[in-house]
N, CA, C and O of each residue as an XYZ file, in Angstrom:
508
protein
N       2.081     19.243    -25.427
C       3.187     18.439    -24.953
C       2.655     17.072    -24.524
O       1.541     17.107    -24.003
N       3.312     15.717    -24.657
C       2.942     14.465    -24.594
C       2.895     14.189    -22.972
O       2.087     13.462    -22.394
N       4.028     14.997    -22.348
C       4.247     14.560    -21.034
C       2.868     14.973    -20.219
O       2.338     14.331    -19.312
N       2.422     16.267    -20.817
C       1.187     16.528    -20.073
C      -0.103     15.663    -19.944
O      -0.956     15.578    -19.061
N       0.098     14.947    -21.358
C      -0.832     13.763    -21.103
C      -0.923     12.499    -20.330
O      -1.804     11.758    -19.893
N       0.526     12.585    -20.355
C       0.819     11.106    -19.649
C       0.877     11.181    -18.167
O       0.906     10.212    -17.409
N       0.895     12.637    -17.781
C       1.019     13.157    -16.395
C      -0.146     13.106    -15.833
O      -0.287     12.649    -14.699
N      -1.416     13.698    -16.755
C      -2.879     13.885    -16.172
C      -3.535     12.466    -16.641
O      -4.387     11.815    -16.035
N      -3.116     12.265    -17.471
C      -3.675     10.003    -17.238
C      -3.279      9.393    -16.095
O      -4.039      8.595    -15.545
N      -1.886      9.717    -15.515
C      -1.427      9.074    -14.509
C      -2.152      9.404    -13.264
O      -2.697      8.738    -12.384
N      -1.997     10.481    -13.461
C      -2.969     11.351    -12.166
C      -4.196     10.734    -11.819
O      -4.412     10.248    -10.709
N      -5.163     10.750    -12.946
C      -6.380      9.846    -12.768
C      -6.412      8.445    -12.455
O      -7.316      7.874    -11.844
N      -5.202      7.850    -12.986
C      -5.239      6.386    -12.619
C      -4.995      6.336    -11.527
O      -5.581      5.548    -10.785
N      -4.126      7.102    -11.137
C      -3.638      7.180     -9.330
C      -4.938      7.815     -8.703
O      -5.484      6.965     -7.999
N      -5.280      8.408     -8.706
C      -6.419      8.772     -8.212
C      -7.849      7.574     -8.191
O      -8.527      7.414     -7.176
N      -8.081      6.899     -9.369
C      -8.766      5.779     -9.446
C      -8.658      4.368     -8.063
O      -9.325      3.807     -7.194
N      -6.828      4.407     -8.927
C      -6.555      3.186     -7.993
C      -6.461      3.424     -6.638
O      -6.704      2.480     -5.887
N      -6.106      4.681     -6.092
C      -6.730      4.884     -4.444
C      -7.908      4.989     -4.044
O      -7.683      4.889     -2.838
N      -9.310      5.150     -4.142
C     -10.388      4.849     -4.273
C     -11.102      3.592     -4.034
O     -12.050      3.351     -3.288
N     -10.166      2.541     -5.159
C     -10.233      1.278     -5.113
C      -9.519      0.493     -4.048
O      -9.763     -0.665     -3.709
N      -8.551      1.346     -3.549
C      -7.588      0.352     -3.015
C      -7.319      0.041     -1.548
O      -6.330     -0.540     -1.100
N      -8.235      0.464     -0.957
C      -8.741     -0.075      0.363
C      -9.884     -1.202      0.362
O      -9.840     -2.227      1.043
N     -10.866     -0.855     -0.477
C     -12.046     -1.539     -0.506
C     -11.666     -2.777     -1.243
O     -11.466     -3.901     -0.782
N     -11.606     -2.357     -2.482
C     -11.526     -3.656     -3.514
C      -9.927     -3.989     -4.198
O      -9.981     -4.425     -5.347
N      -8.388     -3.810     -3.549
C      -7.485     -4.280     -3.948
C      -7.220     -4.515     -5.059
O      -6.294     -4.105     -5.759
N      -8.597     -5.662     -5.406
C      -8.555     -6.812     -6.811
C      -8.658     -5.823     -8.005
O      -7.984     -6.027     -9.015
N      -9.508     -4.732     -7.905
C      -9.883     -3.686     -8.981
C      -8.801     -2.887     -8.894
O      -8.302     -2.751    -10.010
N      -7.990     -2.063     -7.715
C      -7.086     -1.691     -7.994
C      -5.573     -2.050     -8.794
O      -4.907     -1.409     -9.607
N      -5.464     -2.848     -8.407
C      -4.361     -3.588     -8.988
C      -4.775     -3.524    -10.598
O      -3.942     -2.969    -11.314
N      -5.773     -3.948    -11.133
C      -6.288     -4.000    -12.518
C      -6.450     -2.168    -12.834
O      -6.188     -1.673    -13.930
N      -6.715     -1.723    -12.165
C      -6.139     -0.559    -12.498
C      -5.154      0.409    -12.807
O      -5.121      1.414    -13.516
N      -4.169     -0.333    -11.885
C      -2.856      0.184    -11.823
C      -2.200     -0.794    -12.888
O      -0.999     -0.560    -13.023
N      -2.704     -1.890    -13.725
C      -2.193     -2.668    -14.694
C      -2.671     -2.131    -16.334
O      -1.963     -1.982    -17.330
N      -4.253     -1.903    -16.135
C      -4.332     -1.098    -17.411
C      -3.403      0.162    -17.368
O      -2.497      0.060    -18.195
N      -3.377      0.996    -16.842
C      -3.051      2.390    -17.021
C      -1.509      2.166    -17.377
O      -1.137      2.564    -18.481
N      -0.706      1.637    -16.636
C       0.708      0.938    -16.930
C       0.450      0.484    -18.899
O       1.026      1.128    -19.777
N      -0.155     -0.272    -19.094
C      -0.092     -0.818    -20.554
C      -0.781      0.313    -21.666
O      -0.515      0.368    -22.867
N      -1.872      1.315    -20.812
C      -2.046      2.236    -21.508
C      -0.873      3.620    -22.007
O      -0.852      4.354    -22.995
N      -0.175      3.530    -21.043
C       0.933      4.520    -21.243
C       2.148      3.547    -21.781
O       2.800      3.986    -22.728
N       2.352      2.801    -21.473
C       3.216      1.944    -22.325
C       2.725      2.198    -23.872
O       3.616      2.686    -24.568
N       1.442      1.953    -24.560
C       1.190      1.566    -25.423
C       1.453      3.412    -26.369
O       1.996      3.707    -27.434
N       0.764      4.229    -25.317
C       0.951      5.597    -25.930
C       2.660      6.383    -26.440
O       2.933      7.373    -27.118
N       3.649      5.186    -25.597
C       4.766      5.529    -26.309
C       5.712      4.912    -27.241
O       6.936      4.987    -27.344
N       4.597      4.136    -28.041
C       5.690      3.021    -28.605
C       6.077      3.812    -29.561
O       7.304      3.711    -29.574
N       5.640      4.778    -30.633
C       6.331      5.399    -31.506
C       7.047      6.006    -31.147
O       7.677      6.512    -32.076
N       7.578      6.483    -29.638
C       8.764      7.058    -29.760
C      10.035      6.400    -29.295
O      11.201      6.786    -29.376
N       9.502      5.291    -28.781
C      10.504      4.054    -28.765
C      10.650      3.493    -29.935
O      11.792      3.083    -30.141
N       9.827      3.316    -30.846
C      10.674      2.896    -32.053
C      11.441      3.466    -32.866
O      12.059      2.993    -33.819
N      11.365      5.067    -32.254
C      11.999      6.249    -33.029
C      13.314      6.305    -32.629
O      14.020      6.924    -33.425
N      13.796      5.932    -31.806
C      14.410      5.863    -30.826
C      15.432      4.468    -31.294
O      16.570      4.539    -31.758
N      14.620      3.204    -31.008
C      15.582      2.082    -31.400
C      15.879      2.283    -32.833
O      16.929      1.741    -33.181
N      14.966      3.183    -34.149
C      15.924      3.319    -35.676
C      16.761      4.503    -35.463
O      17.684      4.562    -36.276
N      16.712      5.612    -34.487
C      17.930      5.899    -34.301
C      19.332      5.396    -33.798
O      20.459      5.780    -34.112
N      18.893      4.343    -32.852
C      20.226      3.783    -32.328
C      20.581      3.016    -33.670
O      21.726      3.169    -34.094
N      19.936      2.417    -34.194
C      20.393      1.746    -35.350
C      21.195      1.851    -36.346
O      21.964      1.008    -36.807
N      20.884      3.512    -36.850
C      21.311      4.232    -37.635
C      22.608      5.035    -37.079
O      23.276      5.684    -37.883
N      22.837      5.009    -36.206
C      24.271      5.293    -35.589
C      25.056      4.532    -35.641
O      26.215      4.737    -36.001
N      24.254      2.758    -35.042
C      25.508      2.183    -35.091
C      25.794      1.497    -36.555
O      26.574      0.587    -36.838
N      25.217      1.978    -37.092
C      25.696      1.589    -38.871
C      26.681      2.632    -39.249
O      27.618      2.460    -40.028
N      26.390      3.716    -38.635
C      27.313      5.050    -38.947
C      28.970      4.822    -38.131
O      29.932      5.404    -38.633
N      29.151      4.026    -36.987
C      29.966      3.936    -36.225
C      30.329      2.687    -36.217
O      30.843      2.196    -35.212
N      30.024      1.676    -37.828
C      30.508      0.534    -38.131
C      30.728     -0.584    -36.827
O      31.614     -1.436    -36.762
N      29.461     -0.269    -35.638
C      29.275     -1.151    -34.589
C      28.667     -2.095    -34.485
O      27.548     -1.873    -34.024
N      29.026     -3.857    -34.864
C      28.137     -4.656    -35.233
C      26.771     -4.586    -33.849
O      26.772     -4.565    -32.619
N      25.161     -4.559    -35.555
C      24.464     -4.677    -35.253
C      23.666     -5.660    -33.905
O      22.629     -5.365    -33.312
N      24.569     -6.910    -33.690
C      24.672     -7.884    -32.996
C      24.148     -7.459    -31.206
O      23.296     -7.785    -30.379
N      25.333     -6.521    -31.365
C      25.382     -5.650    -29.835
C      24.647     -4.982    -29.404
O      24.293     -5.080    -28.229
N      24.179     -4.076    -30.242
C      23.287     -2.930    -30.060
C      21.436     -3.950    -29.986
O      20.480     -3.552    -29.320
N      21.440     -5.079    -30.751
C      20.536     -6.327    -30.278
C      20.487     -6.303    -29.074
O      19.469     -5.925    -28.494
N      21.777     -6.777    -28.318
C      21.680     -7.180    -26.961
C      21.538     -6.104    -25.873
O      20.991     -6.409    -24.814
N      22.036     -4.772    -26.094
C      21.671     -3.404    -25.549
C      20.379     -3.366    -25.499
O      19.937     -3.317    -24.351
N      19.395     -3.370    -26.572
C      18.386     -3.049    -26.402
C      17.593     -4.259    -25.636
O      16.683     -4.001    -24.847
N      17.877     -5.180    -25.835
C      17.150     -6.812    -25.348
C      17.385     -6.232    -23.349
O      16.481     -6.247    -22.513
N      18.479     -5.903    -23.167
C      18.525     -5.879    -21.818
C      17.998     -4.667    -21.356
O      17.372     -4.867    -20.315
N      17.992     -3.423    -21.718
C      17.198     -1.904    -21.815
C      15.697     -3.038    -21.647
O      15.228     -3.083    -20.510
N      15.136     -3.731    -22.521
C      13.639     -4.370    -22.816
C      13.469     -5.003    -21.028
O      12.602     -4.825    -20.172
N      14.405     -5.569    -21.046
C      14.317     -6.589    -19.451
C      14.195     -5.652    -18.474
O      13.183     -5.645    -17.774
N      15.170     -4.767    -18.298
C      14.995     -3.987    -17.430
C      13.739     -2.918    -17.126
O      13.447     -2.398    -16.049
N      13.222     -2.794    -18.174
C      11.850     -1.813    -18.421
C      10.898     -2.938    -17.787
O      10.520     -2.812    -16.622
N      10.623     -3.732    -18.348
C       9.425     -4.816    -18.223
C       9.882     -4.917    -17.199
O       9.333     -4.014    -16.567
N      10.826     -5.626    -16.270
C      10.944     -6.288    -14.941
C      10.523     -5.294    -14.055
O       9.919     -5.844    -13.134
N      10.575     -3.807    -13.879
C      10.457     -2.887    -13.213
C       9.210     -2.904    -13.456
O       8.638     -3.085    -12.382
N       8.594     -2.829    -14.158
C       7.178     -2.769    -14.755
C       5.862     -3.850    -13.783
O       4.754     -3.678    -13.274
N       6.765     -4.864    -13.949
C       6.350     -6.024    -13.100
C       6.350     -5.960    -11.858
O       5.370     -6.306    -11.198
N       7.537     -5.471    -11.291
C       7.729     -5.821     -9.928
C       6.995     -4.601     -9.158
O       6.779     -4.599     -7.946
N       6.624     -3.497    -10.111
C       6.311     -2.562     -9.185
C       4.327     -2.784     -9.257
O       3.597     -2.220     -8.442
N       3.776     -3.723    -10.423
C       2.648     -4.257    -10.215
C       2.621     -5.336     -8.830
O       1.894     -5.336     -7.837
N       3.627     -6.141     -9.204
C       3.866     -6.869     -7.800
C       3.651     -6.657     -6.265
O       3.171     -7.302     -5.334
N       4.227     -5.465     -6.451
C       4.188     -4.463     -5.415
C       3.152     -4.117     -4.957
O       2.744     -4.434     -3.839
N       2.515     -3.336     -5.849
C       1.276     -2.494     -5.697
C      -0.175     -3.696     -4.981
O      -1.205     -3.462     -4.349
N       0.393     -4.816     -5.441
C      -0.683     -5.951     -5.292
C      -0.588     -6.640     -4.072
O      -1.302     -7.638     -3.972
N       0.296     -6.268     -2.896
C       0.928     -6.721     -1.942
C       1.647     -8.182     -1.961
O       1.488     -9.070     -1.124
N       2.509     -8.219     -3.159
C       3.405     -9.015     -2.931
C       5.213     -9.017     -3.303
O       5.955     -9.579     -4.109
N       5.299     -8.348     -2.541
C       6.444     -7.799     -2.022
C       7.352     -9.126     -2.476
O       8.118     -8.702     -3.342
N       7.504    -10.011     -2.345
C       8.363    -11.536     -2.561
C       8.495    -12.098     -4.221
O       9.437    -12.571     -4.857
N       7.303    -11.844     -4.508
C       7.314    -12.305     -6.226
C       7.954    -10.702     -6.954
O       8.650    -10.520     -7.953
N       7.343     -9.688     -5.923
C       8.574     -8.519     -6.614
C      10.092     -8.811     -6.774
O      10.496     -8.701     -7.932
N      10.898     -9.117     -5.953
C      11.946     -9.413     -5.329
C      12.228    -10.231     -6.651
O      12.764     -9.750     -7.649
N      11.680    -11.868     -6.483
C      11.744    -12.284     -7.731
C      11.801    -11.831     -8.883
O      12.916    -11.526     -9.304
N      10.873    -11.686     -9.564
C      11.180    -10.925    -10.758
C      12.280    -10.036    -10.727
O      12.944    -10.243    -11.743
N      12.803     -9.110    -10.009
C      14.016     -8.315     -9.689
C      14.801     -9.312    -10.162
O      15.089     -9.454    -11.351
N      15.210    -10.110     -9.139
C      16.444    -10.980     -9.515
C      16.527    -12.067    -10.502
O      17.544    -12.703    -10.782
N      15.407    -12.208    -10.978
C      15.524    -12.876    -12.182
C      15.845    -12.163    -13.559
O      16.548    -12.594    -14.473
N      15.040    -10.766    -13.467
C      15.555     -9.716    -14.671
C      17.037     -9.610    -14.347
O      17.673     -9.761    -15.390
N      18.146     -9.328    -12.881
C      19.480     -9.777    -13.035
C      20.463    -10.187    -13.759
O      21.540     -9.792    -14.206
N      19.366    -11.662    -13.740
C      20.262    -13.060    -14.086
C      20.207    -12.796    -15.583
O      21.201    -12.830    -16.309
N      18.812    -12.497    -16.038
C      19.092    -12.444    -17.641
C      19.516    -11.760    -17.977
O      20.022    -12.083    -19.051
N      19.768    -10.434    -17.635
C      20.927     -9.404    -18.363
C      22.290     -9.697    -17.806
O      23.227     -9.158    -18.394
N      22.485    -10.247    -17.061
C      23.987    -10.540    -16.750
C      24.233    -11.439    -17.976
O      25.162    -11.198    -18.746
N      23.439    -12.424    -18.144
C      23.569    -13.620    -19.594
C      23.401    -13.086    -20.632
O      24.069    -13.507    -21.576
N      22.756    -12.320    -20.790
C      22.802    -11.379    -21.936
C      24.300    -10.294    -22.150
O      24.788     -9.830    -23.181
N      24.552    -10.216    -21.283
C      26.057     -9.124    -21.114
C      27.182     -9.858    -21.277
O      28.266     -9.277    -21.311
N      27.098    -11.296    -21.408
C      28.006    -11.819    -21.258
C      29.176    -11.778    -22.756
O      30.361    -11.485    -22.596
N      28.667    -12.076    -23.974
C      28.873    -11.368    -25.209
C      29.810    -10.112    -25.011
O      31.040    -10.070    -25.023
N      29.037     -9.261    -24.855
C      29.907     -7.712    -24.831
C      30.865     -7.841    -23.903
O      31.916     -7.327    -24.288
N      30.928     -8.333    -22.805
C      32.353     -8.513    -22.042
C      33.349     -8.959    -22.476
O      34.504     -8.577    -22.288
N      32.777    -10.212    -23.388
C      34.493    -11.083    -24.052
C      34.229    -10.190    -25.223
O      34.859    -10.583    -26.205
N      33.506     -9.114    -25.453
C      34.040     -8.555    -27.088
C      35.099     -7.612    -26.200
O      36.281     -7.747    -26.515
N      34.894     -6.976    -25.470
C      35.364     -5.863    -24.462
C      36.829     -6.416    -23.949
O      37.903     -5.827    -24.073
N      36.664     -7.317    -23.522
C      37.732     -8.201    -22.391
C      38.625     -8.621    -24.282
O      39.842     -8.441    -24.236
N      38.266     -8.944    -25.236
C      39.000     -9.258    -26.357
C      39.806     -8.145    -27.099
O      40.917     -8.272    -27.615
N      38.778     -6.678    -27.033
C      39.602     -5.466    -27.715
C      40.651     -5.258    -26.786
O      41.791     -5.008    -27.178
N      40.315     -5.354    -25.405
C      41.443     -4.893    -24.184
C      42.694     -5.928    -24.649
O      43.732     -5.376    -25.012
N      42.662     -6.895    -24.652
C      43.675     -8.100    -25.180
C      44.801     -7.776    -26.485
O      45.993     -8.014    -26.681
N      43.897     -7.222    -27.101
C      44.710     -6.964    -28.898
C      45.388     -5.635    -28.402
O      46.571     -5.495    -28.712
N      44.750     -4.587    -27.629
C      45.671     -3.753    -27.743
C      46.909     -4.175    -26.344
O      48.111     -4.047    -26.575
N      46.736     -4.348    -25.855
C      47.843     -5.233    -25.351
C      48.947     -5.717    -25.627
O      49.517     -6.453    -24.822
């Protein structure tokens, strides 16, 4: 099972980065940043398995491709920003976390903005 791997990598990295993380911070943090990009990296095939399934649905459910773009673009923001802020975190800076938070916000709200007037437009016609 994959999860078991990603469970006992995590384990060790957590285990690493406490070790480090009284003494040397600077190494922890770089620890807690590889291991993040290492497990990121160990699941991209099933994220891409994943985005040609959504794909293939919404071709099946004649849902322009357009949308399901911007679904995934903001799914992307929201992964990465969390990603970030909780390195942020870990690094004691609690404020540039925050940031990044509310800046990943702003761009999926701008990004959402599209699907609302498609949304706010179907609500209209049937009207």
């Amino acid at each position: 099972m994959e999860i078991l791997k990603i469970v006992s990598f995590a384990l060790v990295a957590l285990f690493i980065f406490l070790l480090f993380k009284d003494k040397r911070s600077d190494i922890a943090v770089l620890v807690s940043l590889i291991a993040g990009v290492i497990l990121f990296v160990s699941i991209l095939t099933s994220i891409t398995d994943i985005i040609s399934f959504i794909k293939d649905i919404s071709s099946r459910a004649n849902i322009d491709i357009v949308y399901i773009g911007v679904v995934l673009k903001i799914l992307a923001i929201s992964y990465l920003a969390t990603f970030c802020s909780e390195i942020c975190k870990d690094a004691g800076a609690a404020s540039i976390a925050s940031k990044v938070e509310f800046s990943a916000k702003i761009l999926i709200l701008t990004l959402a903005i599209p699907i609302l007037m498609a949304v706010l437009q179907s609500i209209l016609q049937i009207l």
